[in-house]
C-alpha positions, 0 to 999 in steps of 0.5 A: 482480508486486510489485516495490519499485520500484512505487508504490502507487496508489489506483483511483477505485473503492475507498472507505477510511474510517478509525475509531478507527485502523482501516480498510475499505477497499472496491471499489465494482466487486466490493463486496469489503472487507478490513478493515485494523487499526491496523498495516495501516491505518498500512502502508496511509497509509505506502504510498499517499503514498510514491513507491515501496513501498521509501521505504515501507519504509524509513520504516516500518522506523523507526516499528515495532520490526521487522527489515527483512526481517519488515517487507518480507514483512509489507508485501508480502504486504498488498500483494500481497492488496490488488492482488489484490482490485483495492483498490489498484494497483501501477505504476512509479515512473517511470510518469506522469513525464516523462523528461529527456535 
């Protein structure tokens, strides 16, 4: 389940190429594709290089001319069809980092 907490984390086993401001994006264990147009493509750079999909959002609210409740369920629901076809994986944010006391 999607939470805007996650981060988002590409597998070692997707394969992106970009051309003319689109994107594929392909599994190489199920050979699934999806093919991502220049908004998708963008909310794909946004999403992978931010530390939470919630910093994602908030940044992409500011490039697009979009509510942000119509940014939020676009974004999740792209999101939410990649997790599902194995092309990106979501994980906590504190994941991978070590905690103080």
């Amino acid at each position: 389940m999607l939470t805007f907490t996650d981060r988002v984390v590409v597998p070692r086993h997707v394969l992106v190429r970009q051309l003319d401001g689109e994107s594929v994006l392909l599994n190489l264990d199920t050979e699934k594709y999806f093919g991502l147009d220049a908004t998708g493509t963008r909310m794909w750079e946004v999403a992978t290089s931010s530390p939470s999909i919630e910093a994602a959002c908030e940044k992409l609210v500011e490039e697009f001319e979009v509510e942000p409740g119509v940014l939020r369920e676009d974004l999740s629901e792209l999101l939410g069809q990649l997790a599902e076809n194995g092309l990106l994986h979501l994980v906590p944010v504190d994941v991978g980092t070590i905690r103080t006391l």
